[in-house]
C-alpha positions in Angstrom: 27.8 -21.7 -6.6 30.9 -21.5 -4.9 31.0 -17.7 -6.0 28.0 -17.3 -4.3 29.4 -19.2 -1.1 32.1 -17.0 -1.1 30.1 -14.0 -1.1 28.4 -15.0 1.8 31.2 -15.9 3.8 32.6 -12.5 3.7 29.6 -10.8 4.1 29.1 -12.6 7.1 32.8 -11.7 8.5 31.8 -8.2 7.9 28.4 -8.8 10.2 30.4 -10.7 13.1 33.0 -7.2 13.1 29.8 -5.1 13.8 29.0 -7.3 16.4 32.0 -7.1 18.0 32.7 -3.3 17.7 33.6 -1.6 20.5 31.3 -0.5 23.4 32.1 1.1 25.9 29.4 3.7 28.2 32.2 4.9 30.2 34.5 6.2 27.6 31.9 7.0 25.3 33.0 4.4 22.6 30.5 3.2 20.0 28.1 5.3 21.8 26.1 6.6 19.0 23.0 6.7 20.6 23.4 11.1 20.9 26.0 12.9 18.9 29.1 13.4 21.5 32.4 15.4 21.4 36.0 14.7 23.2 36.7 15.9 27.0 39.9 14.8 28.9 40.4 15.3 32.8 44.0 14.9 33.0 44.9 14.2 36.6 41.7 11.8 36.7 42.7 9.8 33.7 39.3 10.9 31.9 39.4 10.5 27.8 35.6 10.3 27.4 33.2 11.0 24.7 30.2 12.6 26.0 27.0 14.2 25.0 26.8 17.4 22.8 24.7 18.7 26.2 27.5 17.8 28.6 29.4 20.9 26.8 26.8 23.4 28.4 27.4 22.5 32.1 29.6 25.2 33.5 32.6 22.6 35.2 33.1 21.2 31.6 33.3 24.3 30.2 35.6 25.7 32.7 38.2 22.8 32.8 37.8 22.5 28.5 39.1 25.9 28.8 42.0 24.8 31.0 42.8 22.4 27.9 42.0 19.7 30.6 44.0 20.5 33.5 42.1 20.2 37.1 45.4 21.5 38.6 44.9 24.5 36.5 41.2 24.7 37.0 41.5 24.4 40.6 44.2 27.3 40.5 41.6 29.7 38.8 39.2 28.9 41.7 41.6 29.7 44.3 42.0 26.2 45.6 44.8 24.2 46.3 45.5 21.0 44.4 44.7 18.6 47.2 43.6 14.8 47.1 39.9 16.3 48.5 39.8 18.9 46.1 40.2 16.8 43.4 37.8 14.1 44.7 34.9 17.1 44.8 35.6 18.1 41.5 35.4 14.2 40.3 31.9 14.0 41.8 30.8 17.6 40.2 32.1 16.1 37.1 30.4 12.8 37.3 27.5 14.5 38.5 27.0 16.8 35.7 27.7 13.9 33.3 24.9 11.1 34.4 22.0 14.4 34.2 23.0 14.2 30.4 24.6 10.5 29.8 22.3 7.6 30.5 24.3 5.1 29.1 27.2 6.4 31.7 24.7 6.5 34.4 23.6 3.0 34.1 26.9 1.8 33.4 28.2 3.0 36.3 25.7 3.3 39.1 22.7 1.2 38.2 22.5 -2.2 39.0 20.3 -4.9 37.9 19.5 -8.8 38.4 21.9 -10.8 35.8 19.7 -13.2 33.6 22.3 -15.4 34.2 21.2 -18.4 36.6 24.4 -18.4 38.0 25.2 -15.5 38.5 23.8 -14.8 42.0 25.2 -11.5 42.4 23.9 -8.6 40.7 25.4 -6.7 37.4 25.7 -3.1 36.3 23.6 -1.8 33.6 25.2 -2.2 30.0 22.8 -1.9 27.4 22.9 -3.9 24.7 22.5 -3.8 20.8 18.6 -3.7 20.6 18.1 -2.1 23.5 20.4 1.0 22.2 18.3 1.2 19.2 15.4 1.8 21.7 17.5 4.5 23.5 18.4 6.4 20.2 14.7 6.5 19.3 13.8 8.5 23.1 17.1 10.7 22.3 15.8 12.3 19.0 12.4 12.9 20.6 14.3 15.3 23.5 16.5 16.4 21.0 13.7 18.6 19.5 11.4 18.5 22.4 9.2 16.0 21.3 7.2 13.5 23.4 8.0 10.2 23.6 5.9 7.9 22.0 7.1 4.4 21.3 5.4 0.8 20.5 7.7 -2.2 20.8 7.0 -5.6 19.1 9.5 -7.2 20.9 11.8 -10.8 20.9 12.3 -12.5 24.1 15.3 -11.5 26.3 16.3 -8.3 24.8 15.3 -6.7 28.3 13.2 -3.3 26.9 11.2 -3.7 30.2 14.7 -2.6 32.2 15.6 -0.4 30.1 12.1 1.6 29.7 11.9 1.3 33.7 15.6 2.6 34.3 15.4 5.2 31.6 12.1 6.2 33.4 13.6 6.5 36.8 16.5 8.1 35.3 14.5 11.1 34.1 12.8 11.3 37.6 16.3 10.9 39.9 18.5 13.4 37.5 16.5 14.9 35.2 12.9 16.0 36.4 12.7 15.9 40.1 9.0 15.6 41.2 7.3 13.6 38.3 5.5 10.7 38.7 5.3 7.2 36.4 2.7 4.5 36.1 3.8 0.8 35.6 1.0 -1.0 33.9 1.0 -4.9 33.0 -1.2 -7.7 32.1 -1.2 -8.8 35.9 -0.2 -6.8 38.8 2.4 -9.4 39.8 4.4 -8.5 36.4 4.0 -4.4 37.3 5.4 -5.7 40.9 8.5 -7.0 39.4 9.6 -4.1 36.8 8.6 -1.7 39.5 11.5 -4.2 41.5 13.9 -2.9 39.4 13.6 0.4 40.7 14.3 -0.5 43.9 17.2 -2.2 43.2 18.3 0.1 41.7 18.2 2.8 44.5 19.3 0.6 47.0 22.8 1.0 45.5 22.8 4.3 44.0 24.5 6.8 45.9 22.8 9.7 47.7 25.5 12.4 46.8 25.2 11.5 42.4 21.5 13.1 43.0 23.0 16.2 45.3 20.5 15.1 48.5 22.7 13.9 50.3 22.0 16.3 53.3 18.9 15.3 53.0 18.7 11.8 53.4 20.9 9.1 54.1 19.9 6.3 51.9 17.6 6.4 48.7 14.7 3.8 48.9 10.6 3.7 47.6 8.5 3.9 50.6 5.0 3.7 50.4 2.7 6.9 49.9 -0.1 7.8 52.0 0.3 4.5 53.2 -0.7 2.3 50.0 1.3 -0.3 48.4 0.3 0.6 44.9 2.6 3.6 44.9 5.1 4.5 46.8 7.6 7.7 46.9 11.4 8.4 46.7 11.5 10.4 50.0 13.7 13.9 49.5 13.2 13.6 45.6 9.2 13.6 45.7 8.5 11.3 42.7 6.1 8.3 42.8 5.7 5.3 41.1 2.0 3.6 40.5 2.0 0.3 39.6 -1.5 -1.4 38.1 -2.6 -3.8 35.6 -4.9 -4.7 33.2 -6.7 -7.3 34.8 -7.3 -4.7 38.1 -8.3 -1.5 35.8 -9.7 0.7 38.6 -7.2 0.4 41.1 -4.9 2.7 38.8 -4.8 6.2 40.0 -4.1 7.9 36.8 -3.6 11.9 38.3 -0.5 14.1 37.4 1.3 11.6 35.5 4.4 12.2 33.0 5.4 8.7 32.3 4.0 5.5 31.5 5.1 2.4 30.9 2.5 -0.2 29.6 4.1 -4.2 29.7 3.0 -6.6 27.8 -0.2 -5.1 26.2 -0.9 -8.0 23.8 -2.0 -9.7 26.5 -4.2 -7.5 28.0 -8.1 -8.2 28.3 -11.4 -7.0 28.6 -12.4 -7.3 32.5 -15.3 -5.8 34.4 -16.6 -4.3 31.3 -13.7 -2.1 30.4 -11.8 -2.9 27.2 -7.7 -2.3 27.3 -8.4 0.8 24.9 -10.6 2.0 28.1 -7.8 1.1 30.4 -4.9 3.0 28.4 -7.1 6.0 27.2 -7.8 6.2 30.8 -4.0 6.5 31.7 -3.1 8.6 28.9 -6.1 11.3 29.1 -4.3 12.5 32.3 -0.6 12.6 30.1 -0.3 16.2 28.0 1.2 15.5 24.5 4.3 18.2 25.7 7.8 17.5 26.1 9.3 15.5 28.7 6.4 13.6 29.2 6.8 9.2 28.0 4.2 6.6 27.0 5.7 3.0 25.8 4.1 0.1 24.8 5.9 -2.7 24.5 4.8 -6.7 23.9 5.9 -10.1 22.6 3.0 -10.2 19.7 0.1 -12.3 21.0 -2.3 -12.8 17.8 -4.0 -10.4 15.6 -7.0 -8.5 16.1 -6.3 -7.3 19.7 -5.6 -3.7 21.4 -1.7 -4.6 20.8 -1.8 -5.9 17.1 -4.5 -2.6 16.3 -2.0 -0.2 18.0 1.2 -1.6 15.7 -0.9 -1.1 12.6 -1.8 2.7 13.2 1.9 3.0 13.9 3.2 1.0 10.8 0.7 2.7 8.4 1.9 5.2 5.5 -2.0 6.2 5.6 -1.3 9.5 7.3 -5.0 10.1 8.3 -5.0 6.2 10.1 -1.0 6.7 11.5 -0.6 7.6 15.3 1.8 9.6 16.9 3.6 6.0 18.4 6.7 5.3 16.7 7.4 1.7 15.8 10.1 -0.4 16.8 10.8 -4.0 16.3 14.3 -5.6 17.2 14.7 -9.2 15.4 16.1 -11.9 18.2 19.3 -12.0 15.9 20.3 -8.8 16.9 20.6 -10.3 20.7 23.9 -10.1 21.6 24.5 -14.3 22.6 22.1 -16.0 20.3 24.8 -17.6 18.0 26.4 -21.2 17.8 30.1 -22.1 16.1 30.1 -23.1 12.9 32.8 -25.7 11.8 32.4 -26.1 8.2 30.7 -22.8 6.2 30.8 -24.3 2.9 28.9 -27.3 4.0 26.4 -24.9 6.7 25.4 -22.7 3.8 24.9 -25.7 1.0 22.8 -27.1 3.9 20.5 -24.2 4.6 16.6 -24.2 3.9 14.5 -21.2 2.3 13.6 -20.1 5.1 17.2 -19.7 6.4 18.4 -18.6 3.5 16.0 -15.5 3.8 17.1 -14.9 7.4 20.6 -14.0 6.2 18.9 -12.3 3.6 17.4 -10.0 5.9 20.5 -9.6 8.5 21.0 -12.3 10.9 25.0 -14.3 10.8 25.5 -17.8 9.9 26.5 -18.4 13.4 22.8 -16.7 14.3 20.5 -18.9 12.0 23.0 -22.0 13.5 21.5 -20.8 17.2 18.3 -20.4 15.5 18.4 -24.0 14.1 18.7 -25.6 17.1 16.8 -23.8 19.8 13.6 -24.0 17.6 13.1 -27.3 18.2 12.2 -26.8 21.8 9.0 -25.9 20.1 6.8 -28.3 18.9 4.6 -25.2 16.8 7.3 -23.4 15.3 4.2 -20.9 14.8 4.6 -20.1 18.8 8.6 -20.3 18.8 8.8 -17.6 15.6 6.2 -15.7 17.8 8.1 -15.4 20.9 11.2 -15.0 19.0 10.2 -13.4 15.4 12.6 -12.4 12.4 10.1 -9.5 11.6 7.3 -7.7 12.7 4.7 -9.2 10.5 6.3 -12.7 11.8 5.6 -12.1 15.5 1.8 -11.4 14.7 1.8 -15.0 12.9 -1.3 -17.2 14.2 -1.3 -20.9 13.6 -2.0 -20.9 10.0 0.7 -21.6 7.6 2.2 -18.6 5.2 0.8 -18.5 1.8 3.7 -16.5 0.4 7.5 -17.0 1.3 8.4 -14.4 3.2 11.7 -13.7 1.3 9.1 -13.0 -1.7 7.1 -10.6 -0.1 10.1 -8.7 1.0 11.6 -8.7 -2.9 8.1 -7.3 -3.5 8.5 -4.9 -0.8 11.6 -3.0 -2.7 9.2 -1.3 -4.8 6.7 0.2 -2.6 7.0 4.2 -3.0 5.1 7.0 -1.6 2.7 8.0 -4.5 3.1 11.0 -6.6 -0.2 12.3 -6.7 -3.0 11.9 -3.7 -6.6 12.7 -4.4 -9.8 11.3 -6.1 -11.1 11.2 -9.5 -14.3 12.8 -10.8 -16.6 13.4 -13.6 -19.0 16.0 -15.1 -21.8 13.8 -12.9 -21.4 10.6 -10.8 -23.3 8.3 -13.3 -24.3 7.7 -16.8 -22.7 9.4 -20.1 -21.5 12.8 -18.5 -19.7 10.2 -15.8 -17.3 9.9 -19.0 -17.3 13.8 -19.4 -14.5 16.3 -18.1 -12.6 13.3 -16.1 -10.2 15.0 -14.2 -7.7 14.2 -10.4 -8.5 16.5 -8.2 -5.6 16.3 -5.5 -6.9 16.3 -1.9 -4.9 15.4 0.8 -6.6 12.6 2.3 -8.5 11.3 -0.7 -8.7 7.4 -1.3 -6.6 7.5 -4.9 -3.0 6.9 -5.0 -1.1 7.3 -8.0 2.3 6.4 -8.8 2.5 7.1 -12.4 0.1 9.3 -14.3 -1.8 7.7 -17.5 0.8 7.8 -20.5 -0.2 9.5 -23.2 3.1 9.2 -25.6 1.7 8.1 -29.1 4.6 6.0 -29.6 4.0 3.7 -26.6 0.2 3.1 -27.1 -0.5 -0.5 -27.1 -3.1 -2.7 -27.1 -4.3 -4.4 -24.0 -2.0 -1.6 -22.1 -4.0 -0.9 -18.6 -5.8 -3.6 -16.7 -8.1 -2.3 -14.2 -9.4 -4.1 -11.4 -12.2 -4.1 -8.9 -12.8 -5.4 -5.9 -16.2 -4.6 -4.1 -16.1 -3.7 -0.8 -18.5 -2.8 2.0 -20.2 1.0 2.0 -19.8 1.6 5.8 -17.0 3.0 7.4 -16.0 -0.3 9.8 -16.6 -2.9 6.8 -14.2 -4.1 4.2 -12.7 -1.6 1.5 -13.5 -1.3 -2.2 -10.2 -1.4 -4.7 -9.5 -0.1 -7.7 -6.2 -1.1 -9.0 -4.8 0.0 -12.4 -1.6 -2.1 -14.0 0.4 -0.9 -16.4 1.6 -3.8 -18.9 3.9 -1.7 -21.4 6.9 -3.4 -20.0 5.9 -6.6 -21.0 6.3 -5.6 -25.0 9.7 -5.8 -24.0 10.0 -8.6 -21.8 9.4 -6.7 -18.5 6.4 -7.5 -16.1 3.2 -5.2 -15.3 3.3 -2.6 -12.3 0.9 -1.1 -10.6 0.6 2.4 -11.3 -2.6 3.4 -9.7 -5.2 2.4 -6.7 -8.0 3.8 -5.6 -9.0 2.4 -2.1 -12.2 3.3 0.6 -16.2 3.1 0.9 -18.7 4.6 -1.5 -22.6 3.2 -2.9 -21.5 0.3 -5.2 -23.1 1.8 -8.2 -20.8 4.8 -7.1 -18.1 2.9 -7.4 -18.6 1.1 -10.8 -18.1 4.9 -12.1 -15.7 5.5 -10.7 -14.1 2.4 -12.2 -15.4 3.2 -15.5 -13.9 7.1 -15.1 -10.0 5.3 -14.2 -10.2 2.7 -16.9 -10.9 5.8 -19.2 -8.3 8.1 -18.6 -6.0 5.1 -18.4 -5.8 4.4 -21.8 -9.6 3.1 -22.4 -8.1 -0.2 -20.7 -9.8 -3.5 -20.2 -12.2 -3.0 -16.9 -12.7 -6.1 -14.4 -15.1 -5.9 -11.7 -15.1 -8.5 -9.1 -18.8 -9.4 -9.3 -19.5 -11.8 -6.6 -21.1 -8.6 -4.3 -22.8 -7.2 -7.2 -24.6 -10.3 -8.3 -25.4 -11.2 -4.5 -27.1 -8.1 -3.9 -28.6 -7.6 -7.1 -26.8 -3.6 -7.1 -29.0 -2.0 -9.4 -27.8 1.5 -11.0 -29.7 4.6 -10.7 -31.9 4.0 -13.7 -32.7 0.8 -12.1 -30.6 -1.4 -14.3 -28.1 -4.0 -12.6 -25.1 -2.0 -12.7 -22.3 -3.9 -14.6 -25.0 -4.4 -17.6 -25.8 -0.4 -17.1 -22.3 0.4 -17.3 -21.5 -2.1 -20.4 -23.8 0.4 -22.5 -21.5 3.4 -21.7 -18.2 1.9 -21.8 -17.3 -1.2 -24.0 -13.8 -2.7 -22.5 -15.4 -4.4 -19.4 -14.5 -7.9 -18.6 -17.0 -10.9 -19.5 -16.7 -14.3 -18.8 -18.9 -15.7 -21.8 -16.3 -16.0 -24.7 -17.9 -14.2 -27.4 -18.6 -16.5 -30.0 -21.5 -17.6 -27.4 -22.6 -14.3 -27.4 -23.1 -14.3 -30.7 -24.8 -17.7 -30.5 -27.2 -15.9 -28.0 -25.6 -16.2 -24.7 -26.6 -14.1 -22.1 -22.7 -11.6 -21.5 -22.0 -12.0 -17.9 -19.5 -9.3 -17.0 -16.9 -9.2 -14.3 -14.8 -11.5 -12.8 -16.4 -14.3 -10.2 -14.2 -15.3 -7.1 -15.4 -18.6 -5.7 -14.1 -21.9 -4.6 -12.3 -22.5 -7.8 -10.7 -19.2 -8.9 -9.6 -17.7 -6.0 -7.5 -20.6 -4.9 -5.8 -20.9 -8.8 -5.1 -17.5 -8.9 -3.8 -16.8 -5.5 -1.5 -20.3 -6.5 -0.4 -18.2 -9.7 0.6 -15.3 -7.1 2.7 -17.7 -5.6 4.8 -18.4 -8.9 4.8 -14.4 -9.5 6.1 -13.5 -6.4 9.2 -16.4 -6.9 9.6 -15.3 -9.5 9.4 -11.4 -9.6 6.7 -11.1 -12.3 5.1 -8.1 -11.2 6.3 -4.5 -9.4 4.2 -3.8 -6.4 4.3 0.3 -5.7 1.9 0.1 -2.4 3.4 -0.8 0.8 -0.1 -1.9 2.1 -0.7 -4.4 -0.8 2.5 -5.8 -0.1 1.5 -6.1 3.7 -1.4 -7.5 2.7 0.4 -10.4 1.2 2.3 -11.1 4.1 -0.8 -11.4 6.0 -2.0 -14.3 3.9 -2.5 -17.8 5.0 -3.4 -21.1 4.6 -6.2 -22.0 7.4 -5.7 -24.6 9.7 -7.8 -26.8 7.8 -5.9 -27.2 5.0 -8.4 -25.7 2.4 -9.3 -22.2 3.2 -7.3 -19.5 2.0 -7.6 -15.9 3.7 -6.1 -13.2 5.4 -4.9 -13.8 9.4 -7.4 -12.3 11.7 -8.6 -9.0 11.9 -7.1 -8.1 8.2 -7.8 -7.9 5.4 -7.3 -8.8 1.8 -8.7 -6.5 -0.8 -5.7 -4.9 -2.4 -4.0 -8.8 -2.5 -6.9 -9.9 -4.5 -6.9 -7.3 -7.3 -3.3 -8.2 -7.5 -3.9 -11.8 -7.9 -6.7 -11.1 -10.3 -5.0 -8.8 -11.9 -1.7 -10.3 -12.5 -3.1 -13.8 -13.6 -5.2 -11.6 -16.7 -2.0 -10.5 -17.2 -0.3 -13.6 -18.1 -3.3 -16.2 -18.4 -5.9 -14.0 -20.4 -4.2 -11.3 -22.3 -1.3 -11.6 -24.8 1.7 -10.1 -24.6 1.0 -6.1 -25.8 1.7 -4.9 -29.0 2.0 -1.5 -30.9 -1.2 -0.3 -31.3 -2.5 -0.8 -35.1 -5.2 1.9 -36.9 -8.9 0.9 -35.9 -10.9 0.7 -39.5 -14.3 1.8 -39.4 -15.4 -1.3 -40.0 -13.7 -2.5 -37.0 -15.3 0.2 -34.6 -18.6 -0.5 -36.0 -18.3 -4.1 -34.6 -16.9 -3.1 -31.2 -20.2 -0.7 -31.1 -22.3 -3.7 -31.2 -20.6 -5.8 -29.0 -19.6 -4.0 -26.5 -17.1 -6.7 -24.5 -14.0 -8.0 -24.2 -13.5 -10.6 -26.2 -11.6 -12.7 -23.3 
């Protein structure tokens, strides 16, 4: 233990020295936001690092080539080396540098409100940890001309809002020229007050760093065509639109470039247009080219809105369901102040709860989760508090229900998940009957609903019995209703003392009967391996196969490794076989309490990042009893897991080599036709 203590301490030191490495935007220090080389101005004292792009303005160039020297560069021009001479080429320098160095140019010129309440006087712009990470995400995309596209789950008080707005006006003071932005929030007073930045910021920005200065005196937004909603940075042409959510068609959404859209989990449906309406709206009128800037950005405000949908197309490795918005989410223990003192380490970390514990786990300093520890009991919910300050993504999104899984589990079960080695679907001579179990081959297709991870292992000297496990959960058949699953585990491992993985998963819409086929076609070419259909929407519906048959007793003629739940000694006393496995108030609750135990205890290895998701979405309901997933998700891969995984260890021994069938023996599998579970 006090190894362990150790360990933590100096991993811990090593955090604290990141948080206290250098920055500096002047000099270029711990800039890392854009690569950046050395330039010196001798005479002005400059030792900067600046932007790779800073090279190809010609007064960099020139004085680079004068290793430095304005007296020398000023002698090339013909000039004299004079107290104005050297001012002008200062300002052509610092000119050149803020149309390429945001960081500089905030630093330096732009000046915002400190969050500090007693601070009256206003700040310049230093960005800080998180809101660097946001920076170096809009860098890559001009980098290699791409649009910017970025969704932001964020934590209170990082300050995205400025820096979106600053960077925006940026691009339109230095950059661009003549481009205009839209400001949209969930009420127009919010849109006011970003769009305020702006204006603060101009009020103190020098005419001459923009090179107007014989054309106006003073830079200010004044109102255009003499509306409120936008107004106009006379002598540089750009506007500025504000709107919101709640006032839809008062947004003018013509010859637009940039958008910033605040607080979008909170936006709602008004006069009959929905927030998708609202955006799509904005965004028709925004060419997908380069140059051109759409954020989103939110605290997380439930599940199942505009906000949470958005983050999921963004987050998916589904690359038919993924958008073109890049995800970001900055923890609120990568803030730069949230941290308290600790006196005693030893006696901190002995004291710590899971849930802290994980926090480390996952990044945040001992002096963070001591912060942490103490400002969350301002909140009565601790539901709300880890909302407006989450540790992850999937956190912020909580509702009021309590987690069924540890969140430190799901993230062990996480460090699996793999992009799969084959994409496609599986077919057979026909769809149905006897030639269903003829000429099953993959076909790969690039969108196709099967993922595989590992291919079915034909090595005679690992054939076991009870290898594969394959298990079905019956979805809907329409596009917008819940998924069917297929999932195939792999138990080799466990002849050896390892745990099952899952090696296959087949996952989308198609006629049940369809679908028990195709179940019957993967448990074949994975090793003939015991087949378990979730058969609460068969039985409800009565699915009947095409000869008319219900489908599970159609299938048991053709394949005979499908799940019962009659043992079958009854069957031989006459009891009717009914096949699959039946989720209801009893199971599902005792197996999803077994997944528990797994996932403390690593006893399975998860390859899809979406089952594991799906874990994390998983809750307790507010009433105690229920168990499901958090709104507007769902939980068909988690439940073939839990099924799965508790056949694994409750239902099926441990495999073993694989013995010589007699006939005798196949002769009585004939006529039963079941697992003997």
């Amino acid at each position: 233990m006090h190894f362990v203590i150790d360990d933590i301490i100096e991993e811990n030191k090593r955090r604290l020295q990141v948080f206290a490495t250098e920055y500096n935007p002047i000099t270029g220090e711990g800039c890392d936001s854009c690569e950046r080389l050395p330039f010196k101005a001798n005479e002005l004292g400059y030792d900067w690092l600046v932007p790779f792009d800073c090279y190809d303005e010609k007064i960099f160039r020139d004085i680079r080539s004068c290793d430095g020297s304005i007296r020398e560069y000023l002698h090339r021009l013909g000039l004299r080396y004079t107290r104005v001479n050297l001012e002008e080429v200062r300002r052509e320098i610092i000119k050149a540098r803020c149309r390429h160095d945001f960081e500089y140019c905030a630093a330096s010129y732009f000046y915002i409100k400190d969050k500090n309440p007693l601070n009256p006087k206003d700040i310049l712009f230093v960005l800080n940890r998180g809101q660097r990470r946001l920076l170096k995400k809009i860098y890559a995309c001009d980098k290699y001309g791409k649009p910017v596209r970025v969704i932001i789950v964020k934590s209170r008080q990082i300050g995205f809002s400025t820096l979106i707005q600053l960077y925006m006006a940026w691009k339109q003071l230095f950059v661009l020229g003549a481009v205009n932005s839209v400001i949209v929030a969930h009420v127009e007073n919010t849109a006011r007050i970003i769009r305020g930045m702006y204006s603060k910021m101009l009020n103190k920005l020098p005419v001459w760093l923009i090179g107007k200065e014989s054309m106006i005196d003073k830079l200010a937004l004044t109102p255009f065509e003499r509306g409120n909603k936008t107004l106009i940075v006379k002598g540089v042409g750009c506007r500025i639109t504000i709107g919101s959510a709640e006032k839809p068609n008062n947004i003018v959404g013509d010859d637009i470039l940039m958008a910033h859209f605040s607080e979008v989990g909170l936006y709602k449906t008004t006069q009959g247009i929905k927030p998708e309406q609202l955006v799509q709206s904005i965004m028709g009128g925004i060419s997908y080219a380069p140059n051109t800037m759409i954020f989103y950005e939110s605290t997380a405000r439930g599940v199942g809105n505009f906000f949470h949908t958005e983050w999921l197309h963004a987050t998916t490795d589904d690359p038919v369901e993924r958008s073109v918005f890049d995800p970001l989410f900055v923890p609120w223990f990568d803030a730069d102040n949230d941290r308290l003192a600790i006196d005693d380490y030893t006696a901190f970390i002995k004291g710590m709860n899971e849930y802290e514990r994980w926090l480390f786990e996952i990044g945040a300093t001992l002096e963070g989760i001591a912060w942490y520890r103490d400002a969350s009991r301002q909140m009565k919910d601790q539901w709300r508090w880890k909302s407006e300050r989450p540790s992850s993504a999937t956190e912020a999104f909580q509702t009021s229900g309590h987690r069924l899984y540890p969140q430190a589990d799901v993230e062990r079960l996480r460090k699996n998940c793999r992009k799969p080695m084959f994409v496609g679907d599986v077919f057979g001579k026909s769809d149905y009957g006897d030639d269903a179990l003829k000429d099953i081959e993959f076909r790969e297709m690039r969108d196709g609903p099967l993922k595989i991870w590992f291919m079915p292992d034909d090595n005679p000297e690992k054939q076991c019995n009870d290898r594969y496990i394959i298990v079905v959960d019956v979805g809907g058949t329409s596009d917008h209703s819940d998924r069917s699953v297929i999932c195939v585990f792999d138990r080799y491992d466990m002849v050896h003392g390892g745990v099952p993985i899952v090696v296959a998963e087949w996952c989308g819409h198609c006629p049940h009967y369809q679908l028990a086929w195709k179940s019957v076609q993967m448990a074949t070419k994975y090793g003939h391996g015991l087949l378990v259909i979730e058969s609460n929407t068969l039985e409800t519906e009565q699915t009947e196969g095409v000869s008319g048959e219900y489908v599970l007793d159609e299938i048991a003629l053709h394949y005979d490794n499908l799940y019962c739940r009659i043992p079958l000694d009854k069957i031989n006393m006459g009891f009717e076989p009914k096949w699959g496995f039946q989720t209801n108030k009893s199971t599902k609750p005792r197996v999803c309490k077994h997944q528990q135990k797994v996932l403390a205890k690593d006893m399975y290895i998860e390859t899809c990042k979406e089952a594991a998701d799906e874990h994390d979405f998983m809750e307790i309901k507010p009433n105690g009893k229920a168990i499901g997933a958090i709104e507007g998700q769902h939980d068909d891969r988690h439940i073939t897991r839990a099924i799965g995984v508790w056949i694994c260890y409750d239902e099926l021994n441990i495999p073993r080599k694989a013995k010589p069938v007699t006939r005798k023996e196949k002769e009585k599998m004939k006529v039963v036709g079941l697992s003997t579970i």
